[in-house]
C-alpha positions in Angstrom: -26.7 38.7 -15.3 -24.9 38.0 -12.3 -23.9 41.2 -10.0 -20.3 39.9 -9.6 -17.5 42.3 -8.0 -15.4 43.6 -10.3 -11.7 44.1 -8.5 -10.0 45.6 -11.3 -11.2 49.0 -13.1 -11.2 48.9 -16.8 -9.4 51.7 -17.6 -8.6 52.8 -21.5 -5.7 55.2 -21.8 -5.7 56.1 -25.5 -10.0 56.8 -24.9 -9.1 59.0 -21.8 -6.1 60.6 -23.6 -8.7 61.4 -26.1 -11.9 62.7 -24.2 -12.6 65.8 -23.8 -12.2 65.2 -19.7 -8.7 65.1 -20.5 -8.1 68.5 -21.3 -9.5 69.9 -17.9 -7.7 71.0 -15.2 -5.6 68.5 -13.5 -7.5 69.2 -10.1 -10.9 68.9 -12.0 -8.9 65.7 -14.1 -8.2 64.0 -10.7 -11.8 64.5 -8.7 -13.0 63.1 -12.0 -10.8 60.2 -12.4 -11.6 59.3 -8.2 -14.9 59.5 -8.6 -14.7 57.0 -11.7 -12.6 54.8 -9.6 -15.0 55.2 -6.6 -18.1 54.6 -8.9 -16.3 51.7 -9.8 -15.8 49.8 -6.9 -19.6 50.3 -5.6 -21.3 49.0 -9.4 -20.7 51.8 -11.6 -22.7 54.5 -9.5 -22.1 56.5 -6.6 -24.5 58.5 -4.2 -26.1 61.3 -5.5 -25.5 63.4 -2.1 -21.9 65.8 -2.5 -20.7 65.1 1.2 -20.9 61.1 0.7 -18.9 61.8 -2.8 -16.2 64.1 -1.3 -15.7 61.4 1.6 -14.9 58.4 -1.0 -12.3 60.6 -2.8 -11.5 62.4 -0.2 -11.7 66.2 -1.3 -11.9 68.6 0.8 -14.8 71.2 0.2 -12.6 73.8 -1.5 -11.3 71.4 -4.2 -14.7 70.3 -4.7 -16.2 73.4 -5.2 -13.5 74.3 -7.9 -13.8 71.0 -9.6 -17.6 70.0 -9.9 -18.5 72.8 -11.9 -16.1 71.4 -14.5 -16.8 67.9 -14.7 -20.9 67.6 -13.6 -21.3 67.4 -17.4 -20.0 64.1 -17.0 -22.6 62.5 -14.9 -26.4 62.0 -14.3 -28.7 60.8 -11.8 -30.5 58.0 -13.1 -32.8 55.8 -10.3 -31.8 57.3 -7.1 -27.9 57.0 -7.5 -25.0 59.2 -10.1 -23.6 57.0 -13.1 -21.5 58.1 -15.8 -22.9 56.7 -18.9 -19.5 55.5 -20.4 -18.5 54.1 -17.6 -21.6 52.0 -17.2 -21.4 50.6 -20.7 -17.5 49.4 -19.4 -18.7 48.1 -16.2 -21.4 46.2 -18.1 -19.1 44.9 -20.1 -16.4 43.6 -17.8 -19.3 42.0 -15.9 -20.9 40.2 -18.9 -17.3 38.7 -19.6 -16.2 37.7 -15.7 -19.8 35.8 -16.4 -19.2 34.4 -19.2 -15.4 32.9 -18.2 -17.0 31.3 -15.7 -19.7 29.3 -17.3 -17.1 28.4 -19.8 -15.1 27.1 -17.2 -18.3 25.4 -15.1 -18.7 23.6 -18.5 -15.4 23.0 -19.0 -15.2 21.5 -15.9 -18.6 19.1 -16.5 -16.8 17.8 -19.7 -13.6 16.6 -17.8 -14.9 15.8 -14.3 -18.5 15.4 -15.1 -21.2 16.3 -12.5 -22.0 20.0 -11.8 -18.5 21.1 -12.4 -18.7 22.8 -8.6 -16.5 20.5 -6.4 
């Protein structure tokens, strides 16, 4: 599969509404939901190190001390980096579809223009 960058986060309300993250705190709800989004944007993991963590969603070491107690349940180290598992099963997802779209529309493209379909 193609490593292509996703700019839009798949984001599920009525799953989050019904997780059990959802009924932490809201400080311990947000740090979770940034590091999601922050996990997001760099493949579905994040550095396993706290500092680089509470840089990207910018918390402050207080906040993160209250909050990753609550939430480390959430995520794992797996090869050398922190993943979430559900959001790598999202992220795999979105990424098998952007692929997909486009080789339907580089065939799409070969039927009407013929050629490669690239130009």
């Amino acid at each position: 599969m193609v490593d292509v960058k996703l700019l839009a986060e798949w984001f599920w309300t009525d799953r989050w509404i019904g997780s059990s993250a959802f009924l932490l705190s809201l400080e311990a709800r947000g740090l979770y939901r940034e590091m999601l989004t922050q996990a997001w944007r760099r493949g579905a993991r994040l550095p396993l190190d706290a500092e680089s963590i509470k840089r990207a969603v910018a918390a402050t070491d207080a906040e993160f001390a209250r909050a990753w107690p609550l939430i480390t349940t959430y995520w794992h180290e797996r090869d050398g980096v922190l993943i979430n598992d559900t959001q790598v099963a999202v992220y795999t997802e979105a990424q098998l579809r952007v692929q997909t779209a486009s080789e339907r529309g580089v065939k799409g493209a070969r039927a009407r223009w013929g050629g490669n379909g690239r130009g």
